[in-house]
C-alpha positions as CSV (number, residue, x, y, z in Angstrom):
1,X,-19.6,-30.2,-2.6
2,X,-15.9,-29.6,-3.5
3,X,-13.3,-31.8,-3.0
4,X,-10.7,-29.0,-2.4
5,X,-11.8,-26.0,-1.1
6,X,-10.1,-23.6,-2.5
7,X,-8.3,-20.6,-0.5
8,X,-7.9,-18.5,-3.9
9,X,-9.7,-18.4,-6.9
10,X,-9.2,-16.0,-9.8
11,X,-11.9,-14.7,-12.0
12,X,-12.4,-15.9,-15.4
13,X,-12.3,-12.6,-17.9
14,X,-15.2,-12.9,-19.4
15,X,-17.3,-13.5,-15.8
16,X,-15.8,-10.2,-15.1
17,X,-16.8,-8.2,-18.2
18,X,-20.3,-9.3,-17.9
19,X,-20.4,-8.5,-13.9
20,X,-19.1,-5.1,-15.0
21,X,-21.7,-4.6,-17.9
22,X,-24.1,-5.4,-15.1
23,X,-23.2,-3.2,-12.1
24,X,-21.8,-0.4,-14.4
25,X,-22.9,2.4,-17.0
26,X,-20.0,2.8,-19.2
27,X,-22.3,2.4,-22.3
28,X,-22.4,-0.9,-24.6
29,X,-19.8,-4.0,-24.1
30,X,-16.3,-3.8,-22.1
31,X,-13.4,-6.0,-22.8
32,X,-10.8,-7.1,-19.9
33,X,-7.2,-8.1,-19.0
34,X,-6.4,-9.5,-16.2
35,X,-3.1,-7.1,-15.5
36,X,-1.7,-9.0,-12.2
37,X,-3.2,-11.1,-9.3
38,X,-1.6,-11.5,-6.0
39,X,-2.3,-9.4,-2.8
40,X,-5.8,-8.2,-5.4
41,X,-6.9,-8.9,-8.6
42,X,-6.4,-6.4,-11.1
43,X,-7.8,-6.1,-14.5
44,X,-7.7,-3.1,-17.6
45,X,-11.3,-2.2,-18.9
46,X,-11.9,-1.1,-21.9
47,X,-15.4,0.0,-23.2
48,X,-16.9,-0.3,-26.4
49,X,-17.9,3.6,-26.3
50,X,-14.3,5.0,-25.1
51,X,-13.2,4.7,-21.7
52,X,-10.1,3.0,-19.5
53,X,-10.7,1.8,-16.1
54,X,-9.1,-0.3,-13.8
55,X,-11.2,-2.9,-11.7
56,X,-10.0,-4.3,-8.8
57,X,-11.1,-7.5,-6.9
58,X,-9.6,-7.2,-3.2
59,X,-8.2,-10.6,-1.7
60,X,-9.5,-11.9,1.6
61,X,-6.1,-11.3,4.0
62,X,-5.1,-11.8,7.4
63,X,-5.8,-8.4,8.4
64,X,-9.6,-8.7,7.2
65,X,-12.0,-7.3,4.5
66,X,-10.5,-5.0,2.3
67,X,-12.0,-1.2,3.8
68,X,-13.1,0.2,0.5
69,X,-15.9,2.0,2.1
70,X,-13.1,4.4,4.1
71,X,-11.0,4.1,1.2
72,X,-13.2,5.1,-2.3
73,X,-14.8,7.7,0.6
74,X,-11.1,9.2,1.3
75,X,-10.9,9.2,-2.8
76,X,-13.4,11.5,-3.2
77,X,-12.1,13.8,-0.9
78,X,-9.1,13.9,-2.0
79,X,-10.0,14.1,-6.2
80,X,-12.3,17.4,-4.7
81,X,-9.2,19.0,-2.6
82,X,-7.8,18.9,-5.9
83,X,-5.2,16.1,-5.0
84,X,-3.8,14.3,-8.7
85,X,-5.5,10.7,-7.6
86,X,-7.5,7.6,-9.8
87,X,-11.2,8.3,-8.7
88,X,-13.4,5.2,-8.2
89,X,-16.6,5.2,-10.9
90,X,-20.1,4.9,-9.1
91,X,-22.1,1.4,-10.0
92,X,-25.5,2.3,-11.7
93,X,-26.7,2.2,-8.2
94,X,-24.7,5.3,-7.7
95,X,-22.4,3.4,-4.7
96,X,-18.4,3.3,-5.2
97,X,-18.0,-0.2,-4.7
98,X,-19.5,-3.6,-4.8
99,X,-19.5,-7.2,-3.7
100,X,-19.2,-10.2,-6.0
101,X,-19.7,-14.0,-4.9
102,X,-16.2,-16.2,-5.0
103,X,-15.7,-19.4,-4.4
104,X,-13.8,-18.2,-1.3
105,X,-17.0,-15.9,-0.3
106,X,-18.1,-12.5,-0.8
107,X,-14.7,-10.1,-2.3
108,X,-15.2,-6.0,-2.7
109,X,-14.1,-4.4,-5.8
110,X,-13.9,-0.9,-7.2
111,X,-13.7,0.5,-10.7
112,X,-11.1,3.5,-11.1
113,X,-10.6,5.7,-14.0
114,X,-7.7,4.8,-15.9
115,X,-4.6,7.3,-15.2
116,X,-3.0,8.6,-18.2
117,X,0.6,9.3,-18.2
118,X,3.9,7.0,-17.6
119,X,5.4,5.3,-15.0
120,X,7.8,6.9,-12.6
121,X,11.4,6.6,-13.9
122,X,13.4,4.6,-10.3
123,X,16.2,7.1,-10.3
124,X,14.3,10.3,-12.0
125,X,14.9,13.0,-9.2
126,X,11.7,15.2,-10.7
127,X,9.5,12.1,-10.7
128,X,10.3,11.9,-6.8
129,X,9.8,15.6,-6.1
130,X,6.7,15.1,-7.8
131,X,5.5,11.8,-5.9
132,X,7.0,14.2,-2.8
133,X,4.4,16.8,-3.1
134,X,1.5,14.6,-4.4
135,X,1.9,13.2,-0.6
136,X,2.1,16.1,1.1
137,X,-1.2,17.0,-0.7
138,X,-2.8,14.5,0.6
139,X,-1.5,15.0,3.9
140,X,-2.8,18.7,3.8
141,X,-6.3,17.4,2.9
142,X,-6.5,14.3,5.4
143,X,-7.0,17.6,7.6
144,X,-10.7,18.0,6.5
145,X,-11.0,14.3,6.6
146,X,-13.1,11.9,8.9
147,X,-11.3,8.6,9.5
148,X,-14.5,7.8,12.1
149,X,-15.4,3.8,11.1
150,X,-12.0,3.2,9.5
151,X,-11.7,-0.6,9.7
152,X,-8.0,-0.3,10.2
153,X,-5.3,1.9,12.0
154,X,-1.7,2.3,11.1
155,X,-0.1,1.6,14.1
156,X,2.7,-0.4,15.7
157,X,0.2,-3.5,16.1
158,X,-1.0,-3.3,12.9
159,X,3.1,-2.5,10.9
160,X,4.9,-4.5,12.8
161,X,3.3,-6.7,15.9
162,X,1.2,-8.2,13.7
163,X,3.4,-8.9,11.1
164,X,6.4,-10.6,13.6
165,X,3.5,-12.3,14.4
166,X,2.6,-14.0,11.3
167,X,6.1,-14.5,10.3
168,X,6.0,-16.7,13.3
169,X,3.5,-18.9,13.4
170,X,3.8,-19.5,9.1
171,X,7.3,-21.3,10.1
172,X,9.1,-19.8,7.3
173,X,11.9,-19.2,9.5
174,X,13.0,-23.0,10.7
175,X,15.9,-21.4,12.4
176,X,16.0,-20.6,16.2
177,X,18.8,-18.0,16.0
178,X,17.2,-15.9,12.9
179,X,13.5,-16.2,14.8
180,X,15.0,-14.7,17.9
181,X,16.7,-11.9,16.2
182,X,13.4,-11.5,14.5
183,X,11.6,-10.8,17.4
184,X,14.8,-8.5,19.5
185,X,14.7,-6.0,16.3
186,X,11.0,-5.6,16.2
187,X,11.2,-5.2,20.2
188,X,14.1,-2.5,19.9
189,X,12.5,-0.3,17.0
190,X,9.0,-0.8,18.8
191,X,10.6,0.4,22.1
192,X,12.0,3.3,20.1
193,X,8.9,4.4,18.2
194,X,6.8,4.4,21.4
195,X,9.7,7.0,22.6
196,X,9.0,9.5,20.8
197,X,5.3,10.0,22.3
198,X,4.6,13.4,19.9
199,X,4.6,11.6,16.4
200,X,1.9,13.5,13.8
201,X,-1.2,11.5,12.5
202,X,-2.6,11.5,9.5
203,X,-4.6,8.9,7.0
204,X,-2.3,7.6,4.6
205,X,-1.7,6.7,1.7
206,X,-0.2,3.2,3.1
207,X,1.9,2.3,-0.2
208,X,4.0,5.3,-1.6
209,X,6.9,3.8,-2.5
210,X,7.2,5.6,-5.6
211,X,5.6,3.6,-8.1
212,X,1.7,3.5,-7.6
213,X,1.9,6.7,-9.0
214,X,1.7,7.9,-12.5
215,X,3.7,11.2,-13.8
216,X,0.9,13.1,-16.4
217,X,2.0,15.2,-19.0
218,X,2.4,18.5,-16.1
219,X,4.8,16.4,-14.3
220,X,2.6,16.0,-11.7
221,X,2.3,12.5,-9.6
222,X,-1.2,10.7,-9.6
223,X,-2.0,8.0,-7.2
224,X,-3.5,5.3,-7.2
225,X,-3.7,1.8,-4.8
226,X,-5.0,2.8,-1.5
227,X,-6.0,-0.2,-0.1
228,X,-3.2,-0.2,2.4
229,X,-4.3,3.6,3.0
230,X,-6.3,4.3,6.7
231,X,-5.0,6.6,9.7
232,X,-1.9,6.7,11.4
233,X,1.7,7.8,11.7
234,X,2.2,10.5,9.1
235,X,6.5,9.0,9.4
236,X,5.6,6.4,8.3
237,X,4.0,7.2,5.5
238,X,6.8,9.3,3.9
239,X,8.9,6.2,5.4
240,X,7.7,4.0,2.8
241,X,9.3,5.8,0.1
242,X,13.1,5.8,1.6
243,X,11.9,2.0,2.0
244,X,11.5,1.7,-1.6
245,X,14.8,3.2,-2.4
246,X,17.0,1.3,0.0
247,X,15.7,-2.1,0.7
248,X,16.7,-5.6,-1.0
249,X,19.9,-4.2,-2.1
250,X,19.2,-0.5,-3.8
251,X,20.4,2.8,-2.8
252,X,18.4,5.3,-4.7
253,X,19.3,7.9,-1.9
254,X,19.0,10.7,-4.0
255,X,15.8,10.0,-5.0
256,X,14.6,10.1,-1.3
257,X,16.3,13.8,-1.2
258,X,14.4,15.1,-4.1
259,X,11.0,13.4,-2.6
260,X,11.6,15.3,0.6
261,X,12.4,18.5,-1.3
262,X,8.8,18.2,-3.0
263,X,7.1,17.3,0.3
264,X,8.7,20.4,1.7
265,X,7.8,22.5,-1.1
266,X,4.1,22.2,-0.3
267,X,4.3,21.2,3.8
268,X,6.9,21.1,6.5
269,X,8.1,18.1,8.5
270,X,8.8,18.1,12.2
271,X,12.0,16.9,13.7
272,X,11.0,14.3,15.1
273,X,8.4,13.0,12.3
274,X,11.5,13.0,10.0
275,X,14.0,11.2,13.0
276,X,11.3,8.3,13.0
277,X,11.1,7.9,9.0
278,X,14.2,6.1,10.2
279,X,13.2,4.0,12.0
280,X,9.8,3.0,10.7
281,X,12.1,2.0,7.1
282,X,12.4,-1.4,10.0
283,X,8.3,-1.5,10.3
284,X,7.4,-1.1,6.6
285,X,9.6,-4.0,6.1
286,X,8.2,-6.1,8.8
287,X,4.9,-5.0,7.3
288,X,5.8,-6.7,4.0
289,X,7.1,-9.9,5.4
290,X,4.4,-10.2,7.5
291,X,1.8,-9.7,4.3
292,X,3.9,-12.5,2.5
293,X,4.3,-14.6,5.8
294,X,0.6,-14.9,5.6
295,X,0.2,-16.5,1.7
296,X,2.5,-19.0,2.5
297,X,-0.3,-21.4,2.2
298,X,-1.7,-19.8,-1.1
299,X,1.6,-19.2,-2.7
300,X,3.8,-21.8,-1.3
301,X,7.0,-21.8,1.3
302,X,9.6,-21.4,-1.2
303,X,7.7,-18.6,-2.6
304,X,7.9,-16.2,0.5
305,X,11.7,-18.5,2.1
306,X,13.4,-14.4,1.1
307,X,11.9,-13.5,4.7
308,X,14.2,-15.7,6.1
309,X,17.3,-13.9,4.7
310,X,16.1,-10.3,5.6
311,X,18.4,-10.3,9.4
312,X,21.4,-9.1,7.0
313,X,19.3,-5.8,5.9
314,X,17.4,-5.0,9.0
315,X,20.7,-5.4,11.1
316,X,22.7,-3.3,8.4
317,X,19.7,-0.9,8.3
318,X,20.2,-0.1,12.2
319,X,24.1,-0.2,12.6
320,X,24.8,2.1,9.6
321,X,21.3,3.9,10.2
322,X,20.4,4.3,13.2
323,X,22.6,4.1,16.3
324,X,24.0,6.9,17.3
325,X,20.5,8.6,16.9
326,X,18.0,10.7,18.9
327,X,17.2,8.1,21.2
């Protein structure tokens, strides 16, 4: 019996060489490195007989078990619709993921192929043309995808209610005043959103901010980390890369031109799908203080205190932004 239970453990690198050597074919020994920990456990794999992979050890989070099944399933379709993505490798028992015992329970992990290529460069307009028109690949192939049994849907309860949610009850915000405005912009933009009533679906890619992506020697953008991926607003989707480019104090607006001019390139966007990227810039961010909001007790208040200071941005964000608008 343990003292201390403990809410996150990480694997020691040489438990996860030999759980790989066990579950996996690559052919003699593998060496690991544990490349970052956080939100997932990530780790490079090399094996003794060639070969780079990635191996990743989902966290337990608020929103529940990580959906790999949906997820390494969506993968596949995508890697045979010819979309540039990281494929997951099949165990020796020919499945796409598997489970391994923590001290924290049962945690889901996946083996990718390693992508080749470099990282995108922030203010390089090809590299967001290119990360522009991987999406919209994907886009035109979640057509011939099934969604049915998807553990989770992108939708206003799941960006944003949620989140406000969490950011609540973690009392990282100690202040009255900054709760309540908090809680008024989330009520405004969901208000908005709901508005529209014609927005496109689609299952997304969850995280394209621009930089789980790797440019290969065509110029072509690969993608990788779609554990945020499952169905939902297409908007926000592309709204996660203006996101990227404008939040905590950038304004890489050109780069979010040239990603629209690749998305275009390969698929149209409606009027009002492109109106709401607007204003779902406000959910993605409520979305990420609402995934910090709930480590508080793993990481520690003063880790995720930033939430507390985001009322400037969000407020900015919708007076420069967004009055004035459709709706």
């Amino acid at each position: 019996m343990l003292d201390f239970r403990p809410s996150y453990s990480t694997p020691d690198v040489s438990a996860v060489e030999l759980f790989i050597e066990k579950h996996y074919a690559l052919g003699g020994k593998v060496s690991c490195r544990l490349l970052r920990r956080g939100l997932n456990d990530v780790y490079l794999v090399e094996a003794d007989k060639g070969g780079r992979y990635v191996f990743r050890i989902s966290h337990h989070r608020a929103r529940g078990p990580a959906d790999v099944k949906t997820e390494t399933s969506f993968l596949m379709h995508l890697s045979a619709s010819g979309v540039p993505v990281a494929e997951p490798v099949p165990t020796r028992d020919g499945t796409l993921f598997v489970h391994g015992l923590s001290p924290e329970g049962q945690r889901p992990a996946v083996l990718f192929d390693a992508i080749g290529g470099r990282e995108p460069y922030p203010t390089g307009l090809a590299d967001a043309a290119a990360n522009g028109r991987t999406l919209a690949l994907l886009h035109n192939a979640a057509e011939t995808f099934s969604s049915d049994g998807a553990l989770y849907r992108l939708d206003l309860e799941h960006l944003l209610h949620r989140p406000m949610a969490r950011i609540r009850n973690s009392r990282i915000v100690e202040n009255a005043g900054i709760l309540g405005e908090f809680e008024r912009i989330a009520e405004r933009t969901s208000q908005t959103l709901l508005a529209f009533g014609n927005l496109s679906c689609t299952y997304c890619h969850g995280d394209c901010h621009g930089f789980n992506s790797r440019i290969n020697d065509a110029g072509d953008a690969v993608f990788f980390d779609f554990d945020d991926s499952g169905p939902g607003y297409l908007a926000y989707d592309l709204s996660v890369f203006l996101w990227g480019n404008v939040s905590f104090g950038r304004r890489l607006t050109p780069a979010w031109d040239a990603f629209l001019r690749g998305y275009r390139a390969v698929r149209p966007i409606t009027a009002h799908d492109f109106e709401a990227t607007m204003w779902f810039v406000v959910v993605r961010h409520f979305w990420l203080m609402g995934e910090y909001a709930s480590r508080t007790q793993e990481w520690g208040s003063e880790t995720v205190s930033w939430i507390a200071h985001q009322t400037e941005f969000l407020n900015n964000w919708e007076r420069e932004q967004l009055t004035g608008r459709l709706f």
